[in-house]
C-alpha positions in Angstrom: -4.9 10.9 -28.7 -7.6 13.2 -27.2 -10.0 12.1 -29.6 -9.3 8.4 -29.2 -9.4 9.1 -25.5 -13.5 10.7 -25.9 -14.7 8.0 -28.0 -13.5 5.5 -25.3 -15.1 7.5 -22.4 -18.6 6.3 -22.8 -17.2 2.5 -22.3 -15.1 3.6 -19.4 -17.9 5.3 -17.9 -20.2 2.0 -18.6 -17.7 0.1 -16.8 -17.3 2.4 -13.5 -21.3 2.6 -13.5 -21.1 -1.7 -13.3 -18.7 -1.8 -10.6 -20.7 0.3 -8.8 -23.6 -1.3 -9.2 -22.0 -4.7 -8.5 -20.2 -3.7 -5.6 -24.1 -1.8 -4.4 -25.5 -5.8 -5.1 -22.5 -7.2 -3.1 -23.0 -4.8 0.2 -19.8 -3.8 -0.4 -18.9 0.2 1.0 -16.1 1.9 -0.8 -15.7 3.9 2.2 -15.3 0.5 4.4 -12.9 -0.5 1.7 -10.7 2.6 1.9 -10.6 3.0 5.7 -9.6 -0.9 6.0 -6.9 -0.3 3.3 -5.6 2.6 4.7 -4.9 0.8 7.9 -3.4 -2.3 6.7 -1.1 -0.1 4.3 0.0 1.7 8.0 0.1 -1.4 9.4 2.2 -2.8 5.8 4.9 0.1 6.7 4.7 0.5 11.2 5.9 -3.8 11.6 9.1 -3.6 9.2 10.4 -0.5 11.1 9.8 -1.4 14.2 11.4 -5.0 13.3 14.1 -3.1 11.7 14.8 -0.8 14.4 14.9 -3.6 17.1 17.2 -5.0 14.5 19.5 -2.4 14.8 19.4 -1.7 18.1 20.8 -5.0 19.0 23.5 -4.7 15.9 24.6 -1.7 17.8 24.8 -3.3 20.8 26.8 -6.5 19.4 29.2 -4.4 17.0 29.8 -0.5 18.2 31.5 1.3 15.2 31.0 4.4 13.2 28.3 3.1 11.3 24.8 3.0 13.0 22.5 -0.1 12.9 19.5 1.1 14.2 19.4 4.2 11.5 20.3 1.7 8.8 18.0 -1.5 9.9 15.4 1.3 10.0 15.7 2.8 6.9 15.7 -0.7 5.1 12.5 -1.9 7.5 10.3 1.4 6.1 11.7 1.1 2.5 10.6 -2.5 2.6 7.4 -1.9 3.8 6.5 0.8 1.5 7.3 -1.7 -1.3 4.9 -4.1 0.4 2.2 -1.9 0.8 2.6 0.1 -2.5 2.5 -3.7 -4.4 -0.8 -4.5 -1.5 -2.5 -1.3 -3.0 -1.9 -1.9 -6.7 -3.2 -5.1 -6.4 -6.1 -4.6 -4.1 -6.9 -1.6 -6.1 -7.0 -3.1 -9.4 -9.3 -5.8 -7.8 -11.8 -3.6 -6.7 -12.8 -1.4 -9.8 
């Protein structure tokens, strides 16, 4: 498999060089790119928990019991936005090399 894996690396290195160079023609900045995705993907995970929490905090207030909304609605809100922004990232991420 190593040996597969060297006589591939001159094409894989080819290929890196032309996105580079395409993304160079384009005026696009990898360092633009990474600071924009960084903040949607905080963005992607901050709105669900906050929605969820609001959620939850007016669960609480409409059913009191041993079982707490806010934590709950929370926990679901950030979960969901992780899968969000973990399916943004692959995709974006796979677009740009």
């Amino acid at each position: 498999m190593a040996k597969k894996h060297r006589e591939d690396l001159p094409d894989i290195i080819h290929q890196k060089v032309g996105h580079r160079l395409k993304s160079a023609k384009d005026g696009r900045n990898p360092l633009f790119f990474g600071m924009g995705m960084f903040g949607t993907v905080g963005w992607a995970i901050a709105v669900p928990t906050l929605l969820g929490t609001l959620l939850g905090r007016w669960l609480d207030t409409l059913h009191q019991g041993q079982l707490s909304w806010t934590l709950t609605c929370m926990f679901i809100g950030m979960v969901s936005g992780c899968v969000v922004a973990w399916r943004w990232v692959t995709k974006k991420g796979g677009e740009n090399e």
